[in-house]
C-alpha atoms as a printed R data frame, in Angstrom:
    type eleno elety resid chain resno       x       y       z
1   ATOM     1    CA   UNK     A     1   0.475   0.136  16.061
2   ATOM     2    CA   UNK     A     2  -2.757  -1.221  14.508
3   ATOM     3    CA   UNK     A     3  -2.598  -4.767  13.177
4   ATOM     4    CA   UNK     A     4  -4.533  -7.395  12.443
5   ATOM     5    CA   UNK     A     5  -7.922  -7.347  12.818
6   ATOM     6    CA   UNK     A     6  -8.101  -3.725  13.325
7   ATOM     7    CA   UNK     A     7  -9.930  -1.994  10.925
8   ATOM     8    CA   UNK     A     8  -8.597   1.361   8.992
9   ATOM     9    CA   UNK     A     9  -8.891   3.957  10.355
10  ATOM    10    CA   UNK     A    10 -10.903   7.038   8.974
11  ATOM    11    CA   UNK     A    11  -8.860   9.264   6.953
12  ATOM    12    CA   UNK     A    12  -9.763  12.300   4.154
13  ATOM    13    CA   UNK     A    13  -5.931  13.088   2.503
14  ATOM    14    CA   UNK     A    14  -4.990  14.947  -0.619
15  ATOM    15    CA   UNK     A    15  -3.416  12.942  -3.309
16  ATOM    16    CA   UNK     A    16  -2.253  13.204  -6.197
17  ATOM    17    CA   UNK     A    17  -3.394  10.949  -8.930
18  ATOM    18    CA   UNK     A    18  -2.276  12.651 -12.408
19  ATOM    19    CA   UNK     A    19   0.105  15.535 -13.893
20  ATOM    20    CA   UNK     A    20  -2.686  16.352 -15.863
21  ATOM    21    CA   UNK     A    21  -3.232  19.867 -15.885
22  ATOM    22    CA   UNK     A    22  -6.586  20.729 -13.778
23  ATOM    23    CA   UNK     A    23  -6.621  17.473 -12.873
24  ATOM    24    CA   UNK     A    24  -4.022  16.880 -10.406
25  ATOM    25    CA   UNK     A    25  -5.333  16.297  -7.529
26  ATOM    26    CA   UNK     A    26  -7.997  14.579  -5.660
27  ATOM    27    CA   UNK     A    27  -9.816  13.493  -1.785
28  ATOM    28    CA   UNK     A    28  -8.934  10.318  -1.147
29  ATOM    29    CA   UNK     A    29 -10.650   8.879   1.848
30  ATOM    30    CA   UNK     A    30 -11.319   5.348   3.643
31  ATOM    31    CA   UNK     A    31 -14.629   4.916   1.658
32  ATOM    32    CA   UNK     A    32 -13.239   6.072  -1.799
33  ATOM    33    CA   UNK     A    33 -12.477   2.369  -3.371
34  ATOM    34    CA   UNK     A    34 -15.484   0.558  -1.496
35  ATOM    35    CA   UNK     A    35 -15.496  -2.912  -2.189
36  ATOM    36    CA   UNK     A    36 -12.142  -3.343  -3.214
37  ATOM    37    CA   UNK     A    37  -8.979  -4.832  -0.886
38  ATOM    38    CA   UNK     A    38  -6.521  -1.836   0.177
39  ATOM    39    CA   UNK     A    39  -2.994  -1.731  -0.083
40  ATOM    40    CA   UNK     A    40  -1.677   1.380   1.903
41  ATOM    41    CA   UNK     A    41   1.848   1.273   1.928
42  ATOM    42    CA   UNK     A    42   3.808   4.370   2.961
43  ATOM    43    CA   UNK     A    43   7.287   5.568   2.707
44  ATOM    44    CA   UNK     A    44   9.368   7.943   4.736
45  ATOM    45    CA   UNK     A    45  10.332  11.046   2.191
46  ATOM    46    CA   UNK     A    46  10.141  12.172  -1.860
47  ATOM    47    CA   UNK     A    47  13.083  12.829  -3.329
48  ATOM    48    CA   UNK     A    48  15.459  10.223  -1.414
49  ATOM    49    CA   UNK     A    49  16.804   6.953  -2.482
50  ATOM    50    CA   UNK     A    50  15.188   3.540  -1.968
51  ATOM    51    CA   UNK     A    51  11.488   4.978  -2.127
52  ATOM    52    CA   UNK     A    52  11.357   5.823  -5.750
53  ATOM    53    CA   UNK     A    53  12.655   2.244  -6.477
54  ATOM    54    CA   UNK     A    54   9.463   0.924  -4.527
55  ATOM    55    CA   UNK     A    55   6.897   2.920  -5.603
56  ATOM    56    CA   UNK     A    56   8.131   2.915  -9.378
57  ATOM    57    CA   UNK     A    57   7.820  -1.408  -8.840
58  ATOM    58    CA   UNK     A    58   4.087  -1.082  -7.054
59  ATOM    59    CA   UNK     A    59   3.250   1.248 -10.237
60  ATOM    60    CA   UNK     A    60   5.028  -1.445 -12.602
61  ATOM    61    CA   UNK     A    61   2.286  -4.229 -10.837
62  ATOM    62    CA   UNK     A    62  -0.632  -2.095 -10.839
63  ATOM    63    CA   UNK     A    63  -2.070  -4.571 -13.398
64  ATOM    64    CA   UNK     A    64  -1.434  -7.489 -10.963
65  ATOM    65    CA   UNK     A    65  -3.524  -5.917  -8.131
66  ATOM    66    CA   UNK     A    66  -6.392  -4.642  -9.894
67  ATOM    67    CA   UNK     A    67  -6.551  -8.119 -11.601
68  ATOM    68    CA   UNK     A    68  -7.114  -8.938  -7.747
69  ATOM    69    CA   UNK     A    69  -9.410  -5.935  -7.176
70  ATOM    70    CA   UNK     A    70  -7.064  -4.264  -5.045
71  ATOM    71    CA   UNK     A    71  -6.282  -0.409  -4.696
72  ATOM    72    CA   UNK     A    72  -3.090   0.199  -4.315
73  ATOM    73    CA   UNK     A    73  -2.525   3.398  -1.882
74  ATOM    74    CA   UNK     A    74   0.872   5.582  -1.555
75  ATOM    75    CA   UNK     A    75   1.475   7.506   1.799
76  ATOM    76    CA   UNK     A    76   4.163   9.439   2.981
77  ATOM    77    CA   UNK     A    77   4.425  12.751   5.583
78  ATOM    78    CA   UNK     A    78   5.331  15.163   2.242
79  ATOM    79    CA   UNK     A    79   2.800  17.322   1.186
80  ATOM    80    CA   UNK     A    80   0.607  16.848  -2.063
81  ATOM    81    CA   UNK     A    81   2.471  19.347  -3.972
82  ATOM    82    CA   UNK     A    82   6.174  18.215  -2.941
83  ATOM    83    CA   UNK     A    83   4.872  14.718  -4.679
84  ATOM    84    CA   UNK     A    84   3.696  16.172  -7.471
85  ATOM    85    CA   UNK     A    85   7.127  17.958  -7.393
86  ATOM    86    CA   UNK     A    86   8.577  14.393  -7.687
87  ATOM    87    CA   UNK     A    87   6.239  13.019  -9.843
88  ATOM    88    CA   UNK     A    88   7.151  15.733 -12.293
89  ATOM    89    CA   UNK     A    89  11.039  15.452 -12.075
90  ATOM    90    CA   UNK     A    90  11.647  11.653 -11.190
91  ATOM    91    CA   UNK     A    91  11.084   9.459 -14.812
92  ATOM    92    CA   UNK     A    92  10.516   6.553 -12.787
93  ATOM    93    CA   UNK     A    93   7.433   8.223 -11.422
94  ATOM    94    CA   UNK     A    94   5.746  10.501 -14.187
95  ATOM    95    CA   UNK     A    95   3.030   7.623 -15.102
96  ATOM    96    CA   UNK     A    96   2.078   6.317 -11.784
97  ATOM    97    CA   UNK     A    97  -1.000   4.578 -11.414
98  ATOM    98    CA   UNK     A    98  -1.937   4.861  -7.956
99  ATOM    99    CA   UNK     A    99  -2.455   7.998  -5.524
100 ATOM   100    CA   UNK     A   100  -0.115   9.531  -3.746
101 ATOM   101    CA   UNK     A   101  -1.850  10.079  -0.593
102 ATOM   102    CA   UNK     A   102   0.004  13.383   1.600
103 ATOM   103    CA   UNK     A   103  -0.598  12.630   5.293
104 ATOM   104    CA   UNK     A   104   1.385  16.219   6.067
105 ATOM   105    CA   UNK     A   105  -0.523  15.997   9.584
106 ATOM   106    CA   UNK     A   106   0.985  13.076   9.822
107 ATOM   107    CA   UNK     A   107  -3.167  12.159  11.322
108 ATOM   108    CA   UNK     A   108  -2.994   8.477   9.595
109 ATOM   109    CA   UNK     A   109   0.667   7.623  10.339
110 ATOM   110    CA   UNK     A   110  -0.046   7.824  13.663
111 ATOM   111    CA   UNK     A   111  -3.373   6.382  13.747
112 ATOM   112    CA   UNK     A   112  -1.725   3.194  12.338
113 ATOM   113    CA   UNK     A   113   1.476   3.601  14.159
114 ATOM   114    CA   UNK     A   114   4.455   3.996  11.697
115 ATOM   115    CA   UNK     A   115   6.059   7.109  12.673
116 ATOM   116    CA   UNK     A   116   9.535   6.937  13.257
117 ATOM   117    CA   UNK     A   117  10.207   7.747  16.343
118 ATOM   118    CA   UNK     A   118  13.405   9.742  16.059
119 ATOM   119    CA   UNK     A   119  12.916  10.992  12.717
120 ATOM   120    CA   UNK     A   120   9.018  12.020  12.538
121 ATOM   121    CA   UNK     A   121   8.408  10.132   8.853
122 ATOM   122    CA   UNK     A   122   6.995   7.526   8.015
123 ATOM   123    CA   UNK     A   123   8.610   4.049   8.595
124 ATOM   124    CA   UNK     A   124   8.571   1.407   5.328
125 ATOM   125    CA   UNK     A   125   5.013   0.081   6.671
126 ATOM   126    CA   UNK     A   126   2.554  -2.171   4.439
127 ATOM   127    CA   UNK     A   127  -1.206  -2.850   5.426
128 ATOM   128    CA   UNK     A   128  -3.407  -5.110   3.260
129 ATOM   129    CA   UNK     A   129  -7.061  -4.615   4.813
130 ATOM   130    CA   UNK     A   130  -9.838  -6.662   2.866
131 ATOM   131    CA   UNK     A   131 -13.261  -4.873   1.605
132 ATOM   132    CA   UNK     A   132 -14.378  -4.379   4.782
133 ATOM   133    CA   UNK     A   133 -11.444  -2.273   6.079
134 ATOM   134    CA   UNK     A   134  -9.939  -5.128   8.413
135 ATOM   135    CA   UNK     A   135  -6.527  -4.979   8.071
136 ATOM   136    CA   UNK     A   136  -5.117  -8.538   7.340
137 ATOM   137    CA   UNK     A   137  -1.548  -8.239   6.735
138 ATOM   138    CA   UNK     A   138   0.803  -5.900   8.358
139 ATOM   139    CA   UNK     A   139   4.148  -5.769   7.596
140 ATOM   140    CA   UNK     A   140   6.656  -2.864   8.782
141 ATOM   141    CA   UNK     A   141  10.739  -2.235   7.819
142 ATOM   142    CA   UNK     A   142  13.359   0.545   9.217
143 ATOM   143    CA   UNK     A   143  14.158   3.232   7.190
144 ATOM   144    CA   UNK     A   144  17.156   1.198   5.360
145 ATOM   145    CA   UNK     A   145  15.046  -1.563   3.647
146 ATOM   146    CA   UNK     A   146  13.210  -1.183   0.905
147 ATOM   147    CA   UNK     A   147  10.275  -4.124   0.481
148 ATOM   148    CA   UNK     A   148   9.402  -6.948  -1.940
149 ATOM   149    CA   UNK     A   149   6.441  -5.822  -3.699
150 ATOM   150    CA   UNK     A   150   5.807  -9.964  -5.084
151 ATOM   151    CA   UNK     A   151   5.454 -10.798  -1.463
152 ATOM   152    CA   UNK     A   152   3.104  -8.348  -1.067
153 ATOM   153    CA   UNK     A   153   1.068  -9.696  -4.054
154 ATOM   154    CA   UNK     A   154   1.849 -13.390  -3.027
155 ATOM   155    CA   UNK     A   155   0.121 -12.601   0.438
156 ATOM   156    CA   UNK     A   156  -2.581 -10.892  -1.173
157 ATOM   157    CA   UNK     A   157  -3.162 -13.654  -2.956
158 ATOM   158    CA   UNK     A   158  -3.140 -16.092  -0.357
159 ATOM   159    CA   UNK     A   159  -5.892 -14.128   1.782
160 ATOM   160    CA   UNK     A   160  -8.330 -14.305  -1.538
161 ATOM   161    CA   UNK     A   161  -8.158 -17.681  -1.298
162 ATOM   162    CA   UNK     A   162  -9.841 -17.654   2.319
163 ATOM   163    CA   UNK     A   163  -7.799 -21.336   2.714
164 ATOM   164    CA   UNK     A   164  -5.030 -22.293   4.894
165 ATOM   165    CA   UNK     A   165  -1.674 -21.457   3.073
166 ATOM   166    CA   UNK     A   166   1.960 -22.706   3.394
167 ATOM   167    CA   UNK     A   167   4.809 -21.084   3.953
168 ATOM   168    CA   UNK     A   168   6.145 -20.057   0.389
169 ATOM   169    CA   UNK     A   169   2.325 -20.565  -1.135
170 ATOM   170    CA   UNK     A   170   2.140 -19.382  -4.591
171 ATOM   171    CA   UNK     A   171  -1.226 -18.801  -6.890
172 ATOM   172    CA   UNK     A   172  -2.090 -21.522  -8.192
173 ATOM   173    CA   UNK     A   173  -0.967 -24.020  -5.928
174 ATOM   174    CA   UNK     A   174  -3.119 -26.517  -3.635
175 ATOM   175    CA   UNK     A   175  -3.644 -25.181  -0.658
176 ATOM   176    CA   UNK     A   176  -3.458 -26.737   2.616
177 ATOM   177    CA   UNK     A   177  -7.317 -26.598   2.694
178 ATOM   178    CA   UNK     A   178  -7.894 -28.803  -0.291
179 ATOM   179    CA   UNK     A   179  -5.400 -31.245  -0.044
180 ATOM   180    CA   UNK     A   180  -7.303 -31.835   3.713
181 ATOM   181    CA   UNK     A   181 -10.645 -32.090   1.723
182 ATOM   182    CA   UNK     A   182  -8.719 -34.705  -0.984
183 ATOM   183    CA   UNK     A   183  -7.414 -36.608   2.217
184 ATOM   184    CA   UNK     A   184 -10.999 -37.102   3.878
């Protein structure tokens, strides 16, 4: 699996970024949101259980990253037209913000290493890489799990800062860095 420090790798996927008619879908490739941090997150399958209740919260805090000028990026193994498929039918999903990336090649989940390896999907994997395309966060959860999309903005948040954090940090807070400056 690629981790931190690693960069992202090169990718060109189909996503889908509207249920506009005609304007559906779109390339979406490593170089498509230059200058901005990346959140790729992926989930195993459309149409299942704990992944709508994910990306439905990640769409509900779309605000919160671009405030932190941060593209948020869906993945899973189902093909473009399956999403829209779910896009369409699911209500929590009709207005989402993001793409909806269709790695159906399954070319950038194994690149970064989150394949299942019994199952062939996707596992529950989150990668914040910074404008360069270094990844600086991984984080990765079986099937089962959903994750805590705060957390992911709380870490986020903690790498802007380019300070040393505590454990529990939240914005706004001193950081470890400044209250060493105060104390010298």
């Amino acid at each position: 699996m690629l981790t931190v420090g690693d960069k992202i790798p090169a990718f060109n996927l189909k996503a889908v970024v509207s249920l506009e008619k005609g304007k559906e879908f779109k390339d979406i490739n490593q170089g498509s949101y230059k200058g901005k941090w990346t959140v790729l997150f992926f989930w195993p399958k459309d149409f299942t259980f704990i992944c709508p209740t994910e990306i439905a919260e990640f769409g509900k805090r779309e605000k919160d990253f671009q405030d932190r000028n941060a593209q948020i990026l869906g993945v899973s193994t189902d093909s473009e037209y399956v999403h829209h498929a779910w896009r369409t039918h699911h209500p929590d999903l009709k207005g989402l913000p993001f793409p909806m990336l269709a790695d159906i090649k399954r070319e950038l989940s194994t690149a970064l290493g989150v394949l299942h390896k019994d199952e062939g999907v996707a596992l529950r994997a989150t990668f914040i890489a910074d404008p360069e395309g270094i990844i600086r966060h991984v984080s990765v959860n079986d099937l089962s799990v959903g994750r805590n999309v705060s957390e992911v903005l709380r870490t986020l948040d903690a790498f802007q800062t380019d300070e040393l954090c505590p454990c529990n940090w939240q914005k706004g807070e001193e950081t470890l860095t400044s209250k060493l400056a105060k104390a010298g």
